[in-house]
C-alpha positions in Angstrom: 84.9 -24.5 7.6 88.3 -24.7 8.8 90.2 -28.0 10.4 89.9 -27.1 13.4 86.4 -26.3 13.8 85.4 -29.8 12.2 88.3 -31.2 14.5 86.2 -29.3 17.6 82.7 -30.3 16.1 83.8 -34.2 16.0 84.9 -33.9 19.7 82.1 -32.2 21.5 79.7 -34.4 19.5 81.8 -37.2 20.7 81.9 -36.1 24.2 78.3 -36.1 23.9 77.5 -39.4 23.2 79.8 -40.5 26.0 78.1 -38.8 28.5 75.0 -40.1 27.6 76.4 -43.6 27.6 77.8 -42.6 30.9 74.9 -41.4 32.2 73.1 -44.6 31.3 75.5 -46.6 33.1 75.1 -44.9 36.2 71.6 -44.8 36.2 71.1 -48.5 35.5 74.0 -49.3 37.8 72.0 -46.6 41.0 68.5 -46.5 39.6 66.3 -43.9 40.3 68.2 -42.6 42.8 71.0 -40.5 40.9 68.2 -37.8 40.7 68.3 -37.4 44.5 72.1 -36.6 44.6 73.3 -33.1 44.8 75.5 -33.0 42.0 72.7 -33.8 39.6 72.4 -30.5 39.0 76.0 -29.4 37.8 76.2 -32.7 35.8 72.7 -31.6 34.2 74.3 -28.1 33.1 77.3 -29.6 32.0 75.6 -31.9 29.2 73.3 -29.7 28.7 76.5 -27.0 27.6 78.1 -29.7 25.9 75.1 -31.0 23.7 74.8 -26.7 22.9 78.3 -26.4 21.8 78.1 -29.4 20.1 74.6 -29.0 17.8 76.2 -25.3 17.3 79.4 -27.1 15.2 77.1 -29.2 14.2 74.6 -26.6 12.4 77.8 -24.7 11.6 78.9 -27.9 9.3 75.1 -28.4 8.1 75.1 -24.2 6.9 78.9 -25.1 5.2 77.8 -27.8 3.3 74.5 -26.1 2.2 72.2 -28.5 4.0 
């Protein structure tokens, strides 16, 4: 496992975590009501294709370091 793809891991695992937090934020700052908005649905896909890419670096690193 090269540099860069522990370098790429590290940051989509990263980005993750902050849009969870941001998420969170939101949610406690609107309530329930985020899941009415329209966008929901883009911002559900985009974490959702994060979190992929991410636990795909991440099993990557696991199947390097004979996990």
């Amino acid at each position: 496992m090269n540099k860069n793809l522990y370098a790429f891991g590290a940051f989509f695992l990263g980005l993750s975590v902050a849009c969870g937090l941001l998420q969170s934020i939101i949610t406690f700052e609107l309530g329930t009501g985020i899941y009415t908005l329209d966008s929901i649905v883009v911002w559900v896909i985009g974490v959702s294709v994060i979190s992929v890419v991410g636990s795909v670096f991440l099993l990557k690193y696991f199947h390097y370091r004979k996990y």
